[in-house]
C-alpha positions in Angstrom: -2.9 0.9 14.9 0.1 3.2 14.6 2.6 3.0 17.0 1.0 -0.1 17.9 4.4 -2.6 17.6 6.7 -1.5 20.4 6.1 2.1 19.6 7.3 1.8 16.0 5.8 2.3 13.3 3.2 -0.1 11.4 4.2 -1.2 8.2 1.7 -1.9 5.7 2.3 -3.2 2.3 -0.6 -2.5 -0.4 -0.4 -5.7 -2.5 -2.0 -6.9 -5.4 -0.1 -9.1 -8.4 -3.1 -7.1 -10.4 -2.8 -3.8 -12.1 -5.5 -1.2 -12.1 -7.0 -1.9 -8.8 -6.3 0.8 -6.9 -3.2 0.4 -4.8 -1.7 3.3 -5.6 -4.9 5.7 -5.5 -5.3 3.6 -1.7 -1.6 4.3 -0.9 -1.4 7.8 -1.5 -5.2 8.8 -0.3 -4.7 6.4 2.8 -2.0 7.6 4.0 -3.1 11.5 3.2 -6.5 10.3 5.5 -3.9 9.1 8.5 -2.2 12.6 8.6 -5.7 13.6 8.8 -6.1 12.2 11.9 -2.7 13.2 13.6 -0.5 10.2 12.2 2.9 11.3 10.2 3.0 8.7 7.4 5.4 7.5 4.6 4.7 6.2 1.5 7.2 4.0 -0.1 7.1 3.6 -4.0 7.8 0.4 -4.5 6.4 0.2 -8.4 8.8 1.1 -10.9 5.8 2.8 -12.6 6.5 5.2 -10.3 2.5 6.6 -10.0 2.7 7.3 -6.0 5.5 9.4 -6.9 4.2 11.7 -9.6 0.7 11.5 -8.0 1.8 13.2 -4.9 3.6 16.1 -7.5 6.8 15.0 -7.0 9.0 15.3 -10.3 11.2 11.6 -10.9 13.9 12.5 -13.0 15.4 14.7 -10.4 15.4 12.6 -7.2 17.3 10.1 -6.0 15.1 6.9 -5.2 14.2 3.7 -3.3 16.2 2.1 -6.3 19.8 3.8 -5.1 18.5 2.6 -1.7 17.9 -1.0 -2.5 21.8 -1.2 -4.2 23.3 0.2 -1.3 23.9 3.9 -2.9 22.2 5.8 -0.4 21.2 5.6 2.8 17.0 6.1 3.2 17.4 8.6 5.1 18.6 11.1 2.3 15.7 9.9 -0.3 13.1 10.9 1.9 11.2 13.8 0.4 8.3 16.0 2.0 4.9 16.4 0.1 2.4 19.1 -0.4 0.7 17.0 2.5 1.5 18.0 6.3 2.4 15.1 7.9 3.1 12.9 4.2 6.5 12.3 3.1 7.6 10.2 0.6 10.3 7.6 -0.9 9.9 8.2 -4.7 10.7 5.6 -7.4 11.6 5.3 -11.1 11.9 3.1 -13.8 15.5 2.4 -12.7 13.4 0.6 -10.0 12.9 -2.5 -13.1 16.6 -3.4 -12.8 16.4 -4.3 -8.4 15.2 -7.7 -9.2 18.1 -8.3 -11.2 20.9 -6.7 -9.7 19.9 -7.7 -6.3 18.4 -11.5 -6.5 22.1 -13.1 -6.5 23.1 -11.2 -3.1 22.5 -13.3 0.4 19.2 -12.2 2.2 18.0 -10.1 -1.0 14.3 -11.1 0.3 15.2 -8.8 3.6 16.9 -5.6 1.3 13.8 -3.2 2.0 13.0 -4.4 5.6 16.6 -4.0 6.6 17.2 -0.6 5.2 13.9 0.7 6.7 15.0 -0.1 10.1 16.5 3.2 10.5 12.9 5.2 10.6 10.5 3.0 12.3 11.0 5.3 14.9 10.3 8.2 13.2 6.7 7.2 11.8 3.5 6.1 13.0 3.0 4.5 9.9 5.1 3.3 6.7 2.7 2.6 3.5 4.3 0.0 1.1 2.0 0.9 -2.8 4.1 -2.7 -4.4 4.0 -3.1 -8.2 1.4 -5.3 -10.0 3.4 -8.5 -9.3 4.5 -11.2 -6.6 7.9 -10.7 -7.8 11.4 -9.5 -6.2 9.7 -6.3 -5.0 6.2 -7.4 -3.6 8.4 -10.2 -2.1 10.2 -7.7 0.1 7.6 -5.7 0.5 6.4 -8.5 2.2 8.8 -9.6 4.5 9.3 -5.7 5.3 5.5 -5.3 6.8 3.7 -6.3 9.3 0.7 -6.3 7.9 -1.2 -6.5 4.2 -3.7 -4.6 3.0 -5.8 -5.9 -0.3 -7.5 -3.6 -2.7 -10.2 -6.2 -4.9 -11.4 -4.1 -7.9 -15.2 -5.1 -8.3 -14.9 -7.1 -11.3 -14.9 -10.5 -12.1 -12.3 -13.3 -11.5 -11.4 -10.8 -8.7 -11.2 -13.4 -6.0 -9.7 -16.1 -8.0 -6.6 -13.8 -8.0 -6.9 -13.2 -4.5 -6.4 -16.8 -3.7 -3.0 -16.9 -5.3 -1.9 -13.7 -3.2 -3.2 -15.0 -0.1 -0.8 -18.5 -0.4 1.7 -15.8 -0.8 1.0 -14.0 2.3 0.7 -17.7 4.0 4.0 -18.4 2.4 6.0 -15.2 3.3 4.9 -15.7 6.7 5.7 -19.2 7.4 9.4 -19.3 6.0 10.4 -15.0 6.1 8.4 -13.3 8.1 6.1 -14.5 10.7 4.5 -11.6 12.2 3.5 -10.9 8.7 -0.7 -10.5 8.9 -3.6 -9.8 6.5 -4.9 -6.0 7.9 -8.0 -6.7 5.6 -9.3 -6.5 2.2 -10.7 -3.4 0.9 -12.9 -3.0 -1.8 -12.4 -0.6 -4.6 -13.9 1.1 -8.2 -17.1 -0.2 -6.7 -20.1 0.6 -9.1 -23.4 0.7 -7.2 -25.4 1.2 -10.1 -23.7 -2.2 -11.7 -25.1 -5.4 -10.6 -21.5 -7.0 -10.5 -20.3 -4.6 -7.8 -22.9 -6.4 -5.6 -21.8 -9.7 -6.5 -18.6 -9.9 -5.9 -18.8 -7.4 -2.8 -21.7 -10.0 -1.7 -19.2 -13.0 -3.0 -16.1 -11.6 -0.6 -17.8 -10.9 2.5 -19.5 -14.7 2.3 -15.8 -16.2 2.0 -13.8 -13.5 3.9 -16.2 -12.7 6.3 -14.8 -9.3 8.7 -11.4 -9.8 6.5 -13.6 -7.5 4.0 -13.4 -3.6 5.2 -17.3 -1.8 5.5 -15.6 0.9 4.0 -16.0 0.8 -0.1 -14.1 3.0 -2.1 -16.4 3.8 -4.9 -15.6 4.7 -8.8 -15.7 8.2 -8.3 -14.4 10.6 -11.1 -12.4 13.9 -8.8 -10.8 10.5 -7.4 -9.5 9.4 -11.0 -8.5 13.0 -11.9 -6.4 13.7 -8.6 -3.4 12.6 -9.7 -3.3 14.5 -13.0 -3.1 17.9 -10.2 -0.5 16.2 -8.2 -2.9 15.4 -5.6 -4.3 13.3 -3.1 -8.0 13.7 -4.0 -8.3 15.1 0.1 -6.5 17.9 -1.3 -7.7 18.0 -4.8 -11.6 17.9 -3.5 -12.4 17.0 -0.1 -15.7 17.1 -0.5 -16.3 14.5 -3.0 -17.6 10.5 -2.0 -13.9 9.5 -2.8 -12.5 11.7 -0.1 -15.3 10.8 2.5 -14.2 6.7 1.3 -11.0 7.5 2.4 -11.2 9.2 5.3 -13.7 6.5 6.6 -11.2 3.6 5.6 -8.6 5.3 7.4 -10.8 5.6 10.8 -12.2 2.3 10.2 -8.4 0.8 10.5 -7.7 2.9 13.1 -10.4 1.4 15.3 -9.7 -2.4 14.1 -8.4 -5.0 16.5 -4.6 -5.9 16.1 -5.3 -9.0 16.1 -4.2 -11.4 13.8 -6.6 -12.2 10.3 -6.7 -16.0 10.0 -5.4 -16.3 6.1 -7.1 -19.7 4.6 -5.0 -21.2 1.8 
């Protein structure tokens, strides 16, 4: 879809409120697959955890980040770093990052901070990758309003899809009172286990109630995909010869090829 809105660039926030479902290892190997097919991306660390940041090699401690953005320190345009990935660049994050929600919530449009500070590169990018924290707080909130469209990871577990549910009111939320081009790009599912029966399940479970919402692509457990960001590295780079680089590359050209149209979101 890039360069698909007006000849800017698609934002996409990677949302979750859960932790440890992949948004991060989507973010970063996403947007690593995009420059792979001729897209210049940038990744925008959103999680005060700051894993997109150090999992790309770059060090925290010595950067300025989205956090002096956010308080009106520094324009974006000086935070943006280059990666070891042509075509990749990065806005890092740190645990600073923690103290946004409270230093910012008082000020008057704090839900618009990120998208009004972004406005500056649309131009620049054919698309802008949002990895939020593990939360529908302050940041996944603006997050939010900043995009223009959603992508899910849904770990192949259990209870998955009742978390889902609560995200997806958000998304229906967000969009009727902030941001109403906001829409679902699709749900992708991740750490799938073929040799566990409750991979099938739930993969079976979320196609039945999502229907084409649900990507083909399934980003399986895969170990060189855990151990890439150890190295500094999107797994592409790390090993691009292993089933977690293939799922990766195949999301990527599977979104590329998508309709733009709008992903009915049922409450």
């Amino acid at each position: 879809m890039g360069r698909g809105y007006s000849g800017q660039a698609r934002v996409l926030a990677i949302a979750n409120q859960k932790g440890g479902v992949g948004k991060t290892t989507t973010a970063i190997n996403l947007g690593t697959a995009l420059t792979a097919c001729g897209h210049r991306v940038l990744i925008i660390d959103l999680d005060p955890q700051a894993n997109a940041t150090t999992g790309l090699g770059i060090e925290r401690s010595k950067r300025q980040t989205i956090y002096e953005v956010l308080i009106g320190r520094t324009p974006v345009e000086q935070v943006v770093v280059e990666t070891i990935v042509p075509g990749l660049a990065l806005v890092p994050s740190s645990i600073a990052l923690s103290a946004a929600e409270v230093e910012l919530s008082a000020m008057s449009r704090s839900q618009y901070c990120l998208r009004d500070n972004l406005r500056s590169l649309l131009g620049s990018y054919d698309d802008i990758i949002i990895d939020c924290p593990p939360a529908l707080g302050f940041l996944t909130v603006n997050a939010l309003v900043a995009a223009n469209s959603v992508l899910v990871p849904l770990q192949s577990e259990f209870y998955a899809l009742e978390g889902l549910s609560h995200l997806i009111r958000t998304i229906d939320l967000i969009r009727a009172k902030l941001n109403a081009s906001l829409e679902l790009q699709g749900i992708v599912l991740t750490m799938y286990d073929a040799r566990n029966k409750l991979s099938s399940l739930v993969e079976a479970d979320a196609r039945q109630h999502l229907g084409d919402v649900v990507y083909e692509t399934i980003i399986p457990r895969n170990v060189r995909l855990s151990e890439a960001p150890s190295h500094g590295k999107p797994v592409l780079l790390y090993d691009d010869a292993c089933v977690g680089s293939r799922a990766y590359l195949h999301l990527a050209q599977e979104m590329l090829t998508r309709d733009r149209r709008v992903v009915p979101v049922a409450s």
